[in-house]
C-alpha positions in Angstrom: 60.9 146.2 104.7 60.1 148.5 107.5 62.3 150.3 109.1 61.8 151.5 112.8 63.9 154.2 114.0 64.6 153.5 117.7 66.9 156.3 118.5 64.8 157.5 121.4 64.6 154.0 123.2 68.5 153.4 122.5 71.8 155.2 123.7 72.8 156.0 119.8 76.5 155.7 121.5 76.0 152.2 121.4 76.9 150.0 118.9 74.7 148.5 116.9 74.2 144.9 116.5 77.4 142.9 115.6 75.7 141.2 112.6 75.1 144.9 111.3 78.8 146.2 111.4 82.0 144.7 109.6 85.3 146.1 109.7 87.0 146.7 106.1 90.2 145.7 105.1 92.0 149.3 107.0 90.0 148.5 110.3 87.1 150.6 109.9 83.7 149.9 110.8 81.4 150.0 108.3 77.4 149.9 109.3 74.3 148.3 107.6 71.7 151.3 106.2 68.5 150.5 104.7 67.0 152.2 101.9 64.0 153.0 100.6 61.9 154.0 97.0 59.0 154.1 95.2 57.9 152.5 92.0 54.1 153.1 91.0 52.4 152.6 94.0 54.8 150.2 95.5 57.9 151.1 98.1 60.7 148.8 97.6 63.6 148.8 100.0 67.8 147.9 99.2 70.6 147.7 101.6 74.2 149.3 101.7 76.7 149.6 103.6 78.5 153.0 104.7 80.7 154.1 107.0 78.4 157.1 108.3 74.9 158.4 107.9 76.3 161.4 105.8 78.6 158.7 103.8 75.3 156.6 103.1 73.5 159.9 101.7 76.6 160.4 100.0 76.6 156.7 97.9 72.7 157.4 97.6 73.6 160.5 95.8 76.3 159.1 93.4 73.8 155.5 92.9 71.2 159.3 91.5 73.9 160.0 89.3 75.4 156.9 88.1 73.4 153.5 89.1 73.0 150.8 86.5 71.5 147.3 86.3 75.0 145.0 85.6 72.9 141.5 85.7 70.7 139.1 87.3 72.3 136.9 90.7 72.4 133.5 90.1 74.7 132.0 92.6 76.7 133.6 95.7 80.2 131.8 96.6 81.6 132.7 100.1 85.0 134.1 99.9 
């Protein structure tokens, strides 16, 4: 995954794209942020969702600190 950064073509006032933002369970709107690593020679991507920029760096600091592998996916079931 790519990501292009189009902050300079875009009002960043403006909301992003509805199927990038949820509200949690108080209200809030929480946003979509892509990340991005290296393995060997390969760059790999993962997605989270934060409430900020500086709340996505945060989780990205604690996943440093504290991130382990709790299984393979098999199914998903839609609450």
């Amino acid at each position: 995954m790519s990501v292009i950064s189009f902050n300079k073509l875009r009002d960043t006032r403006e909301r992003p794209d509805a199927q990038f933002v949820r509200m949690d369970e108080h209200g809030r709107a929480i946003y979509l942020f892509a990340l991005e690593y290296k393995m060997g020679l390969s760059t790999w991507s993962a997605k989270i969702w934060a409430y900020s920029f500086e709340d996505a760096e945060m989780r990205v600091k604690a996943m440093r600190e504290s991130l382990t592998v709790c299984g393979q996916l098999h199914a998903s079931i839609r609450a």
